[in-house]
Residue, then its C-alpha position, 0 to 999 in steps of 0.5 A: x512733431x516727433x520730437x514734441x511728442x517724445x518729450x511728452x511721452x517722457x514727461x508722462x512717463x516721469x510724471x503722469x498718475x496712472x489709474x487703474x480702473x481695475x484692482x488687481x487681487x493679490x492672490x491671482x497669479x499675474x498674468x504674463x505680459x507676453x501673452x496676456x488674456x482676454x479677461x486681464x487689465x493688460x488685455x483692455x488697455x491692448x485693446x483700447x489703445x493699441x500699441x500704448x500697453x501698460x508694462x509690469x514689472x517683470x517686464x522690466x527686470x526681465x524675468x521669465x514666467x517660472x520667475x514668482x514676484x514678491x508682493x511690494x506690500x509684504x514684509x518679512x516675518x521677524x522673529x519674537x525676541x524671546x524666542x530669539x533669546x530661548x534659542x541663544x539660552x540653548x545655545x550659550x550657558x550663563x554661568x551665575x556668580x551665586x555662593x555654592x554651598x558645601x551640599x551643592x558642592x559635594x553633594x548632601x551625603x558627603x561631610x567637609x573635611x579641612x586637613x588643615x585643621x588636621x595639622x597638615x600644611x595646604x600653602x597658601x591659596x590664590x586670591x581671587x575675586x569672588x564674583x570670577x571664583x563663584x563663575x569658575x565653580x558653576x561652571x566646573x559644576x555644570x560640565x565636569x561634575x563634582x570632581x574638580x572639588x576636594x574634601x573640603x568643598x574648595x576647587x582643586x588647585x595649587x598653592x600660591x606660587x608667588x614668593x615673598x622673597x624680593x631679587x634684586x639683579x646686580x646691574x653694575x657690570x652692564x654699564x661703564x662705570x665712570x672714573x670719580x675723583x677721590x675725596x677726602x674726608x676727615x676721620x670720625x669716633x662712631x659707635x660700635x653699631x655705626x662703623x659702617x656709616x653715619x646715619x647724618x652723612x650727607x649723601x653726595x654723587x648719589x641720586x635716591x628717590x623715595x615717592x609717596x602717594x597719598x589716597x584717601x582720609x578716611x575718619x572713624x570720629x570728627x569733632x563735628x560728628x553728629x550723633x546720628x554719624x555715631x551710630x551709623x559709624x557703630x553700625x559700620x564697624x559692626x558690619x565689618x566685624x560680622x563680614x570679616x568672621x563669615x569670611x573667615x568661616x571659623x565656625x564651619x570649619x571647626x564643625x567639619x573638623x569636630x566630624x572628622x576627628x569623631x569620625x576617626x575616633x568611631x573607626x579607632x574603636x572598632x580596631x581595637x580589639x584583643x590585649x594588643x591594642x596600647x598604641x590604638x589606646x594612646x591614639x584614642x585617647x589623644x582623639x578624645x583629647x582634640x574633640x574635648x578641645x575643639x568643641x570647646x573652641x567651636x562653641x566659643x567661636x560660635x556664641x561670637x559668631x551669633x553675637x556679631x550678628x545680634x551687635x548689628x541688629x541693635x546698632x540699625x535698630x539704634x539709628x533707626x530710632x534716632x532717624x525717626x526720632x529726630x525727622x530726617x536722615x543725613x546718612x546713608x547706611x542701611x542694613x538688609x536682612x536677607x532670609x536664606x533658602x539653603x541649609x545651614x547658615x553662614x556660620x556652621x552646617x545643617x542639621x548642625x543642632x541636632x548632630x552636635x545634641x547627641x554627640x556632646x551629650x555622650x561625650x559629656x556623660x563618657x567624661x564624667x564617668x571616666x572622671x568618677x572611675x578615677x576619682x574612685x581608683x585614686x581612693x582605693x589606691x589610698x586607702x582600705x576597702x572598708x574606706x573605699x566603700x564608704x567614699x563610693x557612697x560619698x561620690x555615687x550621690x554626686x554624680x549628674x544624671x542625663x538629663x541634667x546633661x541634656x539641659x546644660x547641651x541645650x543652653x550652650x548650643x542655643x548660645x552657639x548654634x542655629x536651632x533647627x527652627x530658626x530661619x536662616x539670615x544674612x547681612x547686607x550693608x546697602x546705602x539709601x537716600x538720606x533727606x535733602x539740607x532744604x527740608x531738614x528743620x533743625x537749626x543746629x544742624x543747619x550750623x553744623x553743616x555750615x562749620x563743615x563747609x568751611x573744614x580743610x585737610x592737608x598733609x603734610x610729610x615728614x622725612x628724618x624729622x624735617x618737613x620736606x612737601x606738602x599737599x594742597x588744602x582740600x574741602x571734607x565731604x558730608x561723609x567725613x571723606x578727605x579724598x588727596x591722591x597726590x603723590x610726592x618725590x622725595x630726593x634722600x639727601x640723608x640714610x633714611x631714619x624715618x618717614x612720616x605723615x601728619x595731617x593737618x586741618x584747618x577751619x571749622x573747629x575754630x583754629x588750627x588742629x595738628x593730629x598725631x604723625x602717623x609714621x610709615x615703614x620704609x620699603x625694601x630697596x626693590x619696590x616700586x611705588x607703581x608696584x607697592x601695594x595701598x597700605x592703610x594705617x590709622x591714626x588718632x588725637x586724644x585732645x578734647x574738643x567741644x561741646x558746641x552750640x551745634x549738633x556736633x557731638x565733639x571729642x574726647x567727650x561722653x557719648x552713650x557709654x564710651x569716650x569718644x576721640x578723634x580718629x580716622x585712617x589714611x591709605x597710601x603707598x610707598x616706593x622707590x623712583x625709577x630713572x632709565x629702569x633702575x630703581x633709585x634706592x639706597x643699598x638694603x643694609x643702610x636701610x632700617x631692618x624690619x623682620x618678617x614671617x616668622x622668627x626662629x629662636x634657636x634655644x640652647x636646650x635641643x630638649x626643650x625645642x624638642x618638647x615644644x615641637x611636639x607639643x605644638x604639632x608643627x607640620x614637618x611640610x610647612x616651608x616655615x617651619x624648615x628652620x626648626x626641623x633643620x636644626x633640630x636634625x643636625x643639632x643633637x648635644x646629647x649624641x655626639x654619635x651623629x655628627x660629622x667624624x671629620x668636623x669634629x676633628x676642627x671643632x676646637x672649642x663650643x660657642x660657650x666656651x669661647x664667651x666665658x674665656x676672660x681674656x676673648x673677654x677683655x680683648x672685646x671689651x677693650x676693643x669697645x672702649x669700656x670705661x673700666x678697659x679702655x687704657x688696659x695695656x700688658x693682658x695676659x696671654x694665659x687665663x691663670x694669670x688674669x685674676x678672677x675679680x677683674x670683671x667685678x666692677x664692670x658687672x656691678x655698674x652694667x646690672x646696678x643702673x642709676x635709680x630714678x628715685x630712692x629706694x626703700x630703706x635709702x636715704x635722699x643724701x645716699x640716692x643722690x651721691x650714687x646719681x651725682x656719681x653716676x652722671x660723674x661717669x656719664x659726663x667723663x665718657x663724653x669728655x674722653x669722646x671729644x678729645x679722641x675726636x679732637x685728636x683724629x682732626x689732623x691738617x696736612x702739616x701733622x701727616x706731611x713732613x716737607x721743607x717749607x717753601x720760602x716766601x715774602x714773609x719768611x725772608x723778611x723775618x731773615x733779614x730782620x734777624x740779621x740786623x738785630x743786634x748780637x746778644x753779648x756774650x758777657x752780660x752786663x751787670x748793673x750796681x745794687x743800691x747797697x742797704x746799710x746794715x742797721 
């Protein structure tokens, strides 16, 4: 009976619903069970029943009765997101990627100043995204205020420590160089430029890589073009240039530079003061010169910059037209026109119109008076008094007044300068939606888009002339976008000459279209084509093609007012392979040299350099210009007092004297194989006994080449005996090449004099001899019929 009821009480325990004929209110505090009250649910149940007493919670846990207990029905209190989001803003500082403007930067009365402008050399500036660089200044300008910024509104920081000078270490002593067998190979006549090596030599023992890579063909102009495409490639082009000048910020910097150079000239000014002031005068003056100039060039630069601006606006006003014109859209372009809360725009400062007004204004009114006080001082130079008075009527009359001056300001600036009340823009170039193929109506389109389909590119690379790979066909997207990414290894079998691309299409024009080889610049021999940077270069065919019976516009045809041809670009890179970290490159002087930065051309005259020096204001701390300064430093023909007293002592003879030396002259020319000098034997060991007129003939035929045609005056006969003579020459110098190299093709019996060694067929001609009968040594003789004498 114990045992039964254990078990029910333990399944009542686990399964039983107890009910409560009470509820509890949460707000009362509960009772303890240890000593419960008279009034509580805990004391009925103890009453009703005894010892079976319903057990809390606390009874369980065994908590004590300072012990509070949490109501199982409340749950804890969250914060709102936005507050937890106003706390982190406190905490954290969110840097915007929004352009500063030169006001923000360096405050509203400060003015830009660009010292590179001013003929000072900066270096070169680090590349850096645009989107960390605007982070960078927000940040900068939050914590550290406006210090980290220069006069020019840019961070303060070094140049470009990145050379463009490329080492290659020489690793031939790290590793054990194998023992090759000698070859021999036979003797060749080469040019004079060619002594090195043969450009055709096959290229044996040696492993050179050369690895190309393919990106993206991009076309500018496809036959199958729509005019819609036209315009929108236009428009396109017209971004780009627009984009590229408000990058540039020509128009901005030349206005910071025009304040400076007044601001300079204000100051010269006020210190000229007193009898001693020709130098400041001479600065003046040449300050006046520079402000002349460059607001010249800032209102030139300023009309191109309003005009980009308004190219961009009629071309999306053009396709605009054309979308709505035609009912659907199959392009995505778009142009945004975005209007600025800033002062100044894009391409100059605030307040810019007002400034240069008045400026220009006294300037153009202080030039023309300059120019009238010269114009009468030159007459009064010339002639009397009397005179002079008389031409100061004639030229007073002339003279414009202010307001003429006022009016000519007012129209230049309006073509180069943003009125005051002239909303601030910019240009977005953003995509849209472009209608979908099943609700376009247009059966000529329907049959353009069905020739695209069936279009296909390929390339096709070009190593010395002769095809060595090519890529696989791929499909041209609605865009005129050819995607290839595919890279090629070249094995160089041959001294590189040149390497080129052709692309290659075929279907959907009708046959097979080859355009024009667009030829890439081999790389120097330590790139690496993981390392080489993408190349874009553009290429293009003049063949006609079209019109069609579908929409496509075609090319080499007349659209609007310009012919159109086919033309596109294509990216690539271009490097060197590697094996085992060595890169598999040619050595640099077997490659073709392609010349870079900047070419120094030493003239004879120091004097002449000298004026082009100061007339270019080059800048003595600009490394490139290190050449120029160096040479002209150590250079001096018209002081001899400067140089080395212990050098001059093994400077025997100039440069010029050694050129017109005639016996150097002919010894070079000999040495070169000239026609006239090739066989010259017995020269002279003095100059005096060379006559004067040996050179005459060879000078005649180096400045007198073969005509292409007669000339005036000339007869056909007298043209065509000098051409036959002259191809006469030609054809002897190529005769007298080939038997020079006939005669270096030697075999070993004409370098190795040796016994020959007897074999079969010299014994046998031996033995032959001996049986042959000896020749006697009285000749026979035979009767002659005799003739009878008539």
């Amino acid at each position: 009976a114990d045992a039964s009821q254990e078990a029910t009480e333990a399944l009542d325990f686990f399964t039983k619903v107890w009910d409560d004929k009470e509820d509890v209110d949460p707000s009362t505090e509960l009772p303890s069970s240890r000593e419960p009250s008279a009034s509580s649910p805990t004391a009925e149940i103890e009453n009703t029943e005894g010892d079976q007493v319903k057990l809390l919670t606390r009874d369980y846990l065994g908590l004590t009765e300072d012990c509070e207990v949490l109501q199982p029905y409340l749950l804890p209190s969250l914060d709102e997101n936005n507050l937890r989001l106003e706390n982190e803003n406190k905490l954290y500082f969110y840097p915007s990627d929004r352009y500063l403007t030169i006001e923000e930067k360096l405050g509203p009365e400060f003015v830009a100043r660009y010292i590179e402008d001013e003929g000072l050399y900066v270096g070169d500036k680090l590349e850096v995204p645009s989107k960390f660089y605007n982070k960078l200044q927000h940040r900068l300008l939050a914590t550290e205020g406006r210090k980290w910024f220069g006069d020019d509104g840019e961070m303060l920081a070094v140049s470009d420590s990145q050379l463009d000078v490329f080492y290659r270490l020489d690793y031939a002593d790290s590793f054990e160089i194998e023992d090759k067998p000698i070859q021999f190979k036979n003797a060749m006549v080469m040019p004079l430029s060619q002594k090195t090596t043969s450009e055709d030599e096959v290229l044996e023992g040696e492993i050179y890589m050369l690895e190309l890579e393919v990106g993206t063909i991009e076309w500018q102009h496809h036959p199958l073009f729509s005019a819609e495409h036209v315009i929108a490639q236009k428009v396109k082009e017209k971004f780009n240039e627009y984009h590229e000048r408000v990058k540039s910020g020509i128009g901005r910097r030349l206005a910071g530079k025009l304040q400076a150079l007044r601001v300079a000239r204000d100051n010269i000014k006020s210190l000229i003061t007193g009898g001693d002031s020709s130098m400041l005068a001479d600065r003046l003056k040449r300050y006046k010169y520079e402000i002349r100039t460059t607001r010249e060039v800032r209102m030139l630069e300023g009309e191109k910059d309003r005009k980009s601006v308004v190219l961009v606006l009629n071309a999306w006003k053009d396709l605009k037209n054309l979308r709505q014109e035609q009912g659907y859209s199959i392009t995505s372009i778009k142009i945004n026109i975005l209007q600025l809360e800033v002062e100044g725009d894009m391409f100059g400062l605030a307040t810019e119109w007002d400034y240069e007004f008045k400026n220009q204004c006294e300037e153009i009114l202080e030039e023309l008076e300059m120019k009238d006080q010269t114009q009468i001082e030159k007459l009064r130079d010339a002639d009397s008094e009397i005179q002079v008075e008389e031409d100061e009527q004639k030229v007073m009359p002339k003279k414009v007044t202010q307001q003429d001056v006022e009016r000519k300001v007012k129209e230049n600036l309006s073509n180069s300068i943003r009125p005051t009340d002239e909303p601030v823009i910019a240009l977005e170039l953003a995509d849209e939606s472009f209608t979908k193929i099943e609700d376009i109506t247009d059966q000529k389109e329907f049959q353009r888009q069905a020739m695209l389909k069936k279009s296909s590119l390929c390339v096709r690379i070009f190593y010395n002339q002769q095809e060595v790979c090519h890529s696989r066909s791929h499909q041209l997207s609605s865009n005129f976008l050819c995607t290839i990414n595919q890279r090629f290894a070249i094995r160089i079998l041959q001294w590189p000459k040149t390497l080129s691309i052709q692309i290659f299409q075929e279907g959907g024009l009708g046959s097979k279209k080859v355009y024009d080889d667009v030829f890439i610049p081999l790389p120097n021999s330590t790139v690496k084509v993981e390392t080489s940077a993408v190349d874009v270069l553009q290429f293009g065919n003049m063949e006609k093609c079209g019109p069609y019976k579908h929409s496509g516009v075609g090319s080499g045809t007349i659209v609007g007012n310009e012919i159109l041809h086919m033309r596109g670009t294509v990216s690539y890179k271009v490097g060197w392979g590697v094996q085992n970290g060595f890169i598999l490159a040619p050595p640099e002087k077997y490659l073709p040299s392609f010349k870079q930065g900047r070419d120094v051309k030493i003239l004879s005259d120091v004097s002449n350099l000298r004026d082009w020096v100061e007339h270019a204001q080059l800048d003595p701390n600009d490394p490139s210009n290190a050449a120029v300064f160096d040479y002209l430093k150590n250079a001096d023909n018209n002081d001899k007092s400067n140089q080395n007293p212990l050098q001059a002592v093994f400077d025997f003879c100039t440069e010029e004297e050694l050129n017109e030396d005639p016996r150097l002259k002919l010894l070079t020319l000999r040495d070169k194989e000239v026609p006239e000098f090739r066989n010259l034997q017995g020269i002279p060991l003095h100059r005096r006994e060379i006559p004067e007129d040996i050179f005459k003939v060879y000078e005649k035929r180096i400045h007198s080449p073969a005509k292409s045609m007669p000339a005036i005056g000339e007869t056909n006969l007298e043209w065509h005996m000098e051409w036959s003579k002259h191809e006469l020459n030609l054809l002897r110098d190529n005769i007298v090449s080939q038997c020079r190299l006939a005669q270096q093709q030697r075999t070993l019996k004409d370098m190795v004099v040796e016994e020959q060694v007897p074999d079969m067929g010299t014994l046998g001609l031996t033995f032959m001899k001996w049986l042959q009968p000896k020749r006697p040594l009285r000749p026979t003789r035979k009767e002659r019929k005799k003739v009878p004498v008539k």
